[in-house]
ZAMARGU-4260 file (C-alpha; in steps of 0.2 Angstrom, whole numbers, plus 5000, padded with zeros to 4 digits):
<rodrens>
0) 4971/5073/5038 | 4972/5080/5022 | 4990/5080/5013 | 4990/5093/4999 | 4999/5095/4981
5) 4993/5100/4963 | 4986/5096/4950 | 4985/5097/4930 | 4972/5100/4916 | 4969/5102/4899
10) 4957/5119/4899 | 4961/5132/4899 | 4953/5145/4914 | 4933/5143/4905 | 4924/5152/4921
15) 4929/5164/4932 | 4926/5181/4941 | 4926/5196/4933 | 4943/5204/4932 | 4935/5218/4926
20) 4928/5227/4911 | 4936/5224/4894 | 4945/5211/4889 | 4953/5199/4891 | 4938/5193/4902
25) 4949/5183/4914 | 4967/5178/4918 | 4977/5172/4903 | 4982/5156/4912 | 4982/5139/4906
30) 4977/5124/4918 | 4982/5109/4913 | 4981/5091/4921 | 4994/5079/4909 | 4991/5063/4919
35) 4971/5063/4929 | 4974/5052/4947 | 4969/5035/4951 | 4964/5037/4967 | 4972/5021/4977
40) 4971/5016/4996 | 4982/5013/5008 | 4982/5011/5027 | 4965/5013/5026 | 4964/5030/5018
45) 4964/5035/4999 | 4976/5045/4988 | 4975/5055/4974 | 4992/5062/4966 | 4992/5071/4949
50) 4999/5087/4943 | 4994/5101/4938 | 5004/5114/4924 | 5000/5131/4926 | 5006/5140/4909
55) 5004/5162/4911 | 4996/5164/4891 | 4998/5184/4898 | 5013/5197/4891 | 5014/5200/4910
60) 5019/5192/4927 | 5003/5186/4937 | 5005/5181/4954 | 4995/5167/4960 | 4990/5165/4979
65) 4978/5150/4979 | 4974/5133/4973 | 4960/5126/4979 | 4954/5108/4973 | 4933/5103/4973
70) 4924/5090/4968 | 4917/5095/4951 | 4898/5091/4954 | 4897/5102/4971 | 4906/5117/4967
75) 4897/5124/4982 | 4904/5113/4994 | 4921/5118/5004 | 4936/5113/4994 | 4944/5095/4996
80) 4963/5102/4998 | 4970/5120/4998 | 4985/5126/4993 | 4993/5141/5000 | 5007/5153/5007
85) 5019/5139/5014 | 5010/5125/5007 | 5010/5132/4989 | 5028/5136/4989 | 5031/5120/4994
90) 5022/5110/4981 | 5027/5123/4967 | 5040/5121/4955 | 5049/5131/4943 | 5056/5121/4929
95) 5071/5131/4929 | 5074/5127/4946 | 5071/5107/4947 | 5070/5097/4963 | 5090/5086/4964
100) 5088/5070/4971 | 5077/5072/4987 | 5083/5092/4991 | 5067/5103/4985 | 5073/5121/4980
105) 5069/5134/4993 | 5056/5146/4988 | 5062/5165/4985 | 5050/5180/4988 | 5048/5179/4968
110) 5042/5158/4969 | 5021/5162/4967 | 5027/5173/4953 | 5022/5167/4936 | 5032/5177/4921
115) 5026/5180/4904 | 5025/5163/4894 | 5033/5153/4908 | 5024/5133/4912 | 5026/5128/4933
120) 5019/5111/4940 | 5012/5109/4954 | 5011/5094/4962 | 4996/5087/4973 | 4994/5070/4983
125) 4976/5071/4992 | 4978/5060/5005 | 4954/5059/5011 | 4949/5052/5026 | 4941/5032/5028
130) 4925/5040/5030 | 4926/5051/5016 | 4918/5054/4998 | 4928/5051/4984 | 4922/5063/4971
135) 4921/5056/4954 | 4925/5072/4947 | 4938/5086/4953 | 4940/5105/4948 | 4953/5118/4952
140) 4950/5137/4955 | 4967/5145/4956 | 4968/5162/4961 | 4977/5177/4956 | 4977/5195/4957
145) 4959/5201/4963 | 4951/5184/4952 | 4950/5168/4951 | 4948/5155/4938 | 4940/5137/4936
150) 4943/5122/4926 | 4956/5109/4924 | 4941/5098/4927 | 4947/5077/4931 | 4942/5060/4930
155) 4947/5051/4949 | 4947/5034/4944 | 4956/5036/4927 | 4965/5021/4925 | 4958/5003/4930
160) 4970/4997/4945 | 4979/4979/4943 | 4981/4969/4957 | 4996/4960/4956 | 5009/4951/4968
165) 5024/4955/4977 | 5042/4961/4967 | 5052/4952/4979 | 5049/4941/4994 | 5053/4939/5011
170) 5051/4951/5026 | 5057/4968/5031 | 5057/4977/5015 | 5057/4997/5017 | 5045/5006/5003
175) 5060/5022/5001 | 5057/5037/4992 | 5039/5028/4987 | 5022/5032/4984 | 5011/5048/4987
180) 5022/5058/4995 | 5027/5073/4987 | 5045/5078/4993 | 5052/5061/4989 | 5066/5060/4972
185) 5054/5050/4961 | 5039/5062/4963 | 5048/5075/4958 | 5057/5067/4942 | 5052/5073/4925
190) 5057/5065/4910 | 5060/5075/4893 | 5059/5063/4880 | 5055/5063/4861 | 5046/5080/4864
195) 5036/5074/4877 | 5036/5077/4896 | 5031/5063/4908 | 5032/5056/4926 | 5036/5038/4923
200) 5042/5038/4942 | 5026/5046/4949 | 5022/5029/4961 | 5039/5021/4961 | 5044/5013/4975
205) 5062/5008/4980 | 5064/4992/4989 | 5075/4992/5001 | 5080/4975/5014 | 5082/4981/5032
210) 5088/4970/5046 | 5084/4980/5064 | 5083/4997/5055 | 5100/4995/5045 | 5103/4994/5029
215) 5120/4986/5028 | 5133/4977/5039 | 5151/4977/5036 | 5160/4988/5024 | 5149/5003/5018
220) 5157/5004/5002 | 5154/4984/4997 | 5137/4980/4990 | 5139/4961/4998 | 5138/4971/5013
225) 5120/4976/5010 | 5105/4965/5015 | 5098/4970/4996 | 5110/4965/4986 | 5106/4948/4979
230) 5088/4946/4984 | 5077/4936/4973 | 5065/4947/4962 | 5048/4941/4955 | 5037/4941/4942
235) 5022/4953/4951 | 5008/4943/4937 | 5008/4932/4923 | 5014/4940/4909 | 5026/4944/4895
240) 5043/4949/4897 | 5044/4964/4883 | 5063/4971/4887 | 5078/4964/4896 | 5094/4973/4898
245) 5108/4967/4907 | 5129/4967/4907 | 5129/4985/4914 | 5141/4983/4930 | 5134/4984/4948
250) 5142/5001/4954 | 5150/5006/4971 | 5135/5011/4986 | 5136/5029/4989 | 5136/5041/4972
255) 5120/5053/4971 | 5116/5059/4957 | 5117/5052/4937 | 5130/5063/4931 | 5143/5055/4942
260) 5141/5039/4933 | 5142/5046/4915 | 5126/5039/4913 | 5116/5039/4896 | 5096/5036/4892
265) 5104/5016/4888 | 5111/5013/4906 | 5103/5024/4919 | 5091/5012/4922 | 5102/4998/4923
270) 5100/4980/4921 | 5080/4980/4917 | 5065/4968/4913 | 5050/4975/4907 | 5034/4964/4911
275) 5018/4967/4898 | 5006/4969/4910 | 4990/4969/4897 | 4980/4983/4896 | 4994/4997/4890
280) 5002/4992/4909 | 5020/4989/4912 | 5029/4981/4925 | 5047/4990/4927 | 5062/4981/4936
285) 5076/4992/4937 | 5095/4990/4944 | 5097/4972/4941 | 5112/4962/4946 | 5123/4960/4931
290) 5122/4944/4925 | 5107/4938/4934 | 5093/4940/4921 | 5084/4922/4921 | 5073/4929/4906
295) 5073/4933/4887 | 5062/4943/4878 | 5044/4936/4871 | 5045/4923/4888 | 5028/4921/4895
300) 5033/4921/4912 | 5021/4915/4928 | 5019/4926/4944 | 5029/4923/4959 | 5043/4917/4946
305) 5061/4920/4950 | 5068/4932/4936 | 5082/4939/4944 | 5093/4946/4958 | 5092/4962/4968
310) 5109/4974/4963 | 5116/4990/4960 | 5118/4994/4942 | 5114/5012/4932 | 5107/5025/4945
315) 5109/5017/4958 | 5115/5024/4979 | 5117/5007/4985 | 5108/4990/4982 | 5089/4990/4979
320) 5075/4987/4967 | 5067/5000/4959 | 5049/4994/4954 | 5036/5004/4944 | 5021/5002/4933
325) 5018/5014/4918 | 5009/5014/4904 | 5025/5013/4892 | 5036/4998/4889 | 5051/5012/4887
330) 5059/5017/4901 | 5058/5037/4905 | 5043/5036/4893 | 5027/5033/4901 | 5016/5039/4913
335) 5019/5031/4929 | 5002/5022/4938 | 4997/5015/4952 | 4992/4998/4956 | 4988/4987/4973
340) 5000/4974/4979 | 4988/4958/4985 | 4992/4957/5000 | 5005/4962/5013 | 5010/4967/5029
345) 5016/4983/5036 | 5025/4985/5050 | 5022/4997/5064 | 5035/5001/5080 | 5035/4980/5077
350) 5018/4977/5076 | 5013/4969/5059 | 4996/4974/5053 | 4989/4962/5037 | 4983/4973/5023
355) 4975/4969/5007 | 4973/4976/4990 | 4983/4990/4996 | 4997/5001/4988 | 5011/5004/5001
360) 5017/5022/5005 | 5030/5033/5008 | 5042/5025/5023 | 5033/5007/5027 | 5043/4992/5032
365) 5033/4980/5023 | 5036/4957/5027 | 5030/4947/5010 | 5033/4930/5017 | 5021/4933/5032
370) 5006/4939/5020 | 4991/4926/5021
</rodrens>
């Protein structure tokens, strides 16, 4: 099954039909790919999940119909993912209409319509068969009007995937809103920061404790009553700690939404550690317990080392841990990246299957403790 999105890059259309005599000799649309994938598996298939940013260069509205993905070198071949009616709308975005928390905006009969100077993303996770070619190279031919054009024109393998170990231990951890799925908060989350648009959260995963499907038991609106809340969290490698912030108080489970907090670009994230990965990699541990910090800044640290306690503080709905890797030490700054956790298991309908070098998905229940 193929799970389609979209994607962005930086050429603009270079080959195309005809769209007629004259000029301009094609569409004035930009395709541009701001962060190429890293294809990742998991469960024994392989994801890709970029963006792509679709910028109308015309004085004019275009309307576009179709996005279709290939693998660069066998332009010929049937197309990897399509995007179209339903599907498009769904994976389209307007930036003046921006996805709020999990609830996508509904597409409006004028959604595929791209207005004179206007940007939309598109996003794209590719989600290839076990028994399926990777391509080392994708292009995208987007079609408007009566033509079409080619280009945007991507590395897969982009970024060299670290292996590292688990952010937290124990079993029955559920991967919410987390990785290559395209409807979930953090997928959807677009930072505008010193002049630069990024996805910091594009692979986040928030870790969530469970206890026969529930995450609490007792008062809703007391974090002691939730089996997250003072978990232990480790270091996922050795490494150094490049950023510590702590002292912001846990909040109240329940708020969506940072505005209700009066958050700023210092506390939304919470009580943080920052891990230096190497490589321009970042380990990012956000929503710390107040107080429980057990590192300092320029502290080589090992892996599996206890560095602090699972809480609720910044943006935070209830008690969990936020873990990302991104290629900025800044929150809200980088680009966010895959990686693979070294071994885990997930949990099916209460069967656990072992799996290796992995990245977990969207919804799994994953045990830690039980990995071999």
């Amino acid at each position: 099954m193929r799970k389609i999105g979209v994607a962005i890059a930086f050429v603009l259309a270079n080959t195309a039909q005809a769209v007629g005599p004259g000029w301009p000799p094609e569409p004035l649309i930009e395709m541009h790919v701001q962060a190429p994938p890293s294809a990742f598996p998991s469960a024994g298939r392989t994801y890709l999940v970029y963006e792509v940013l679709l910028t109308n260069l015309d004085k004019t509205t275009l309307d576009i119909s179709r996005l279709e993905v290939h693998d660069a070198d066998d332009m010929a071949a049937a197309p990897i993912a399509v995007l179209e009616a339903e599907q498009l709308d769904k994976d389209l975005q307007h930036f003046g209409d921006p996805a709020v928390g999990d609830r996508i905006p509904d597409a409006t009969a004028a959604h595929r319509h791209l207005t004179a100077g206007e940007t939309v993303i598109v996003f794209l996770a590719i989600v290839v068969a076990p028994d399926a070619r990777i391509p080392e190279r994708l292009s995208h031919r987007l079609f408007t009007g009566g033509a079409s054009i080619e280009g945007a024109i991507v590395r897969t393998r982009a970024t060299r995937l670290r292996v590292i170990g688990p952010p937290v231990e124990g079993n029955s951890w559920h991967a919410f809103s987390g990785a290559g799925d395209n409807n979930s908060h953090h997928r959807r989350q677009l930072f505008v920061l010193g002049g630069h648009a990024s996805l910091p959260n594009r692979h986040a995963i928030d870790w969530v404790h469970t206890e026969n499907g529930a995450n609490f038991s007792g008062p809703e609106g007391e974090n002691r009553s939730y089996y997250s809340y003072g978990r232990r969290v480790l270091a996922v490698a050795d490494g150094t700690v490049v950023k510590v912030t702590d002292g912001i108080p846990d909040n109240a489970p329940g708020h969506v939404g940072a505005e209700s907090l009066k958050l700023s670009l210092e506390t939304f994230a919470g009580n943080t550690i920052v891990l230096d990965l190497g490589q321009g990699q970042y380990a990012h541990y956000m929503h710390l317990q107040t107080g429980s910090p057990r590192v300092k800044v320029g502290q080589r640290i090992r892996r599996r080392e206890l560095i602090a306690l699972v809480g609720t503080s910044g943006s935070s709905f209830e008690p969990h841990l936020h873990f990302e890797v991104t290629t900025s030490p800044a929150p809200g700054v980088g680009e966010g990246l895959p990686y693979l956790l070294d071994e885990y298991e997930v949990v099916t309908n209460g069967v656990a299957e072992y799996r290796r070098r992995e990245l977990p998905t969207e919804g799994m229940t994953v045990n830690f403790a039980s990995a071999r």
